[in-house]
N, C-alpha and C positions, 0 to 999 in steps of 0.2 A: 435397525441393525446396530448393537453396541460399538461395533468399530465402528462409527463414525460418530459416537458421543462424545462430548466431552465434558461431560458430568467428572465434576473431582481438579479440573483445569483451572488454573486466572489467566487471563489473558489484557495486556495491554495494546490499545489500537491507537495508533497515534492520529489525529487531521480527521478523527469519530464525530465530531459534531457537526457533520453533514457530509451528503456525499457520497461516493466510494463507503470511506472509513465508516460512516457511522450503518450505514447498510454491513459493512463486514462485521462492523462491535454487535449488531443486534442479532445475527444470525449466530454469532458466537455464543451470544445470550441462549436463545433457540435451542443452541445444541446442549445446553446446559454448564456453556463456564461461566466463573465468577469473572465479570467483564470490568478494565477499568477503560471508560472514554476518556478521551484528551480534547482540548482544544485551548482557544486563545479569546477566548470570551465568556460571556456566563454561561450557566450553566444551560443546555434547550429544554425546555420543556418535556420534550416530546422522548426522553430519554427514562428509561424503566428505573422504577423508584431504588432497585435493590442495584442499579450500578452505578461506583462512584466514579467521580469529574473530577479529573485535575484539569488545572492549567499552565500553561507553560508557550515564555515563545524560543521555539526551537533555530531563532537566530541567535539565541546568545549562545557564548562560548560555549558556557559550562550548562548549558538549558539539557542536553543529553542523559547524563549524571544524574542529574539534579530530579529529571523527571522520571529515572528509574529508582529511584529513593523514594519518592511520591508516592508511585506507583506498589513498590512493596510494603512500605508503610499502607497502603488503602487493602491490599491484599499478600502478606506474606509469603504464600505459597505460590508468585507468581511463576511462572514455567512454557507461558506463551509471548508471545512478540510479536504485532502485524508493524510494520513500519509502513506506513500508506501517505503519513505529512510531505506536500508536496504542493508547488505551483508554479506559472508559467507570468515571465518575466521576459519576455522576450518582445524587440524591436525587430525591425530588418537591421541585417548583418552588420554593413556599413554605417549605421547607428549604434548600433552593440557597446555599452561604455564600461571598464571596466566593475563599476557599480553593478551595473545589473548582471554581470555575467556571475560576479562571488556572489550577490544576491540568492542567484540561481544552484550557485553549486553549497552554498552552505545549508541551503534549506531542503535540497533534493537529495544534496549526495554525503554529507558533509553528516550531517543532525542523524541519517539513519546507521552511518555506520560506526560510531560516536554510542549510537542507542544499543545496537548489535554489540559491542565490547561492554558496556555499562550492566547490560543483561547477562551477558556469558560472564561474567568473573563474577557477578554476585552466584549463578547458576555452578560456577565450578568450584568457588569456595564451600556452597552448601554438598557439595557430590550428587546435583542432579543434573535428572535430564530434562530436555525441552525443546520446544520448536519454536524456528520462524519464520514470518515469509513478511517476503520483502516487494512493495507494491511498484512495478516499475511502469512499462506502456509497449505499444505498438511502437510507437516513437524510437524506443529504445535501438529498434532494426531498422524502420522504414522512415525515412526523412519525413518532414515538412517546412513548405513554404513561410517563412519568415520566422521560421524555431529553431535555430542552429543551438543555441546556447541548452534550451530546455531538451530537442535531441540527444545533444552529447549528455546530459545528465541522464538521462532515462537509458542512452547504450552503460552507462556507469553502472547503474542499476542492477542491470542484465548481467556484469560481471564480475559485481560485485556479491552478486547471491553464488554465484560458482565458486569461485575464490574464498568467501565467506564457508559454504559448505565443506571445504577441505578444510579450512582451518579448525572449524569446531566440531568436525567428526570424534576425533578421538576423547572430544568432553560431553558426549553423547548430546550434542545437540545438531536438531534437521535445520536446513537452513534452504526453502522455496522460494518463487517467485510468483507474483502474477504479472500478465502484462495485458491488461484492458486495452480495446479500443478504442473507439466513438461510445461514448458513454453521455447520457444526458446529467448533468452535475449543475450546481451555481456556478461550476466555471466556464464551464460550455455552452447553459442555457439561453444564454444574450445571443452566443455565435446562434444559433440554430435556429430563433428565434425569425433573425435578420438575415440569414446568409440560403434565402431557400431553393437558388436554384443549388448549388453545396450540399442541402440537406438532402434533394431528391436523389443528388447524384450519389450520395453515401447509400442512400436507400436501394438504389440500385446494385453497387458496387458490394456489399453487407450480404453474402450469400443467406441469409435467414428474413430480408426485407425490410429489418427497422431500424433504430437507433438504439443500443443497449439501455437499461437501466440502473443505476447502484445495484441493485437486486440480482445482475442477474451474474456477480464477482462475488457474490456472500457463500454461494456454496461451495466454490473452488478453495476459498479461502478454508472453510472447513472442513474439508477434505485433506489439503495439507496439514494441517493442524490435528488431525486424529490421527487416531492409533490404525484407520484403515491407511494412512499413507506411511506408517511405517519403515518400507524399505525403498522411501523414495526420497533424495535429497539431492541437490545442486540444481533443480530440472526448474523450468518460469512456465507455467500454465499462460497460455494466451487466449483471453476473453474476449474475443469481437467477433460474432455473430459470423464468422469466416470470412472479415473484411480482407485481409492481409492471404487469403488462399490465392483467389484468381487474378489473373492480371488485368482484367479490363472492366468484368462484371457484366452486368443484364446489359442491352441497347435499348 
């Protein structure tokens, strides 16, 4: 089905060299945009010969800016935007130092919405349109144990793609969300690995029975992204196998 192509698209995916992000960058590929990956090390291998690699770390100030220049320099006609850069920097509460809380909010909340304005005024200057979506979490709604700091960033997320969509409607650009679950990642993998009576109880609790994959956020993400989500913007798609439906799950 052409609407949901995006043959004719560039898209930049921030936090794409594994993960989430790079499962989103290659489904984008898939769908037929010119993809640009991001990340903070060289290049992976395992990344498709026809799309380019910046890099950039998105704790410095001006790293925002800087890597939407990059980015239209590697593809000019870019018009897409996934903001996915993101990590988890959290102690218990009563440890929480101010260090790792800006830590948290520069690289969560801070670098995507920095990236979001960097994107819209190059996009409004040229008089076009485009989309983006912005990768927040379950977190963002439902607390967890010993993640205050990375919660409030992920609820930031959540409102900030609302807030975001009013502001750049009238420059014709969409502005969605995802919000994953339990998702198997290098971030998670150690947790899951080690933590198995946790992992059964997810399995239980995960109305579908398993633990998500990168893979299974790629098609949401492209869905927003095409011309079939059209007349949809402010809205955060949530991706966890219907962990967050019920309140207690299987026994």
């Amino acid at each position: 089905m052409k609407a949901f192509s995006l043959a004719g698209n560039s898209a930049l995916v921030t936090g794409s060299s594994k993960g989430i992000g790079l499962a989103v960058a290659l489904g984008l590929h898939e769908a037929g945009a010119a993809v640009v990956f991001h990340g903070t090390t060289a290049r992976p291998a395992s990344l498709p010969k026809d799309g380019a690699y910046v890099t950039r770390n998105l704790l410095e100030a001006d790293a925002p800016a800087t890597l939407i220049a990059d980015a239209l320099a590697a593809r000019p006609a870019l018009d897409l935007l996934v903001c996915n850069a993101g990590s988890f920097f959290d102690v218990p509460f009563l440890e929480m130092t101010p260090a790792l809380w800006e830590k948290t909010m520069n690289l969560n909340v801070r670098a995507g919405y920095f990236l979001v304005q960097a994107f819209a005024r190059e996009l409004a200057a040229r008089r076009r349109r485009g989309a983006v979506v912005i990768v927040s979490s379950t977190n963002g709604f439902q607390s967890e144990e010993d993640s205050t700091a990375y919660d409030t960033s992920k609820g930031a997320l959540v409102m900030m793609t609302r807030t975001l969509a009013q502001a750049l409607a009238p420059h014709g650009i969409r502005v969605n969300g995802l919000a994953p679950g339990l998702i198997r990642t290098p971030l998670t993998a150690t947790w899951l690995e080690v933590q198995h009576d946790k992992r059964a109880h997810y399995c239980k609790k995960i109305l579908l029975g398993r633990i998500g994959e990168p893979d299974d956020c790629a098609g949401a993400a492209v869905f927003l992204l095409s011309p079939a989500a059209a007349y949809i913007t402010g809205q955060v798609i949530t991706v966890d196998g219907g962990l967050t439906v019920g309140q207690i799950g299987r026994m």
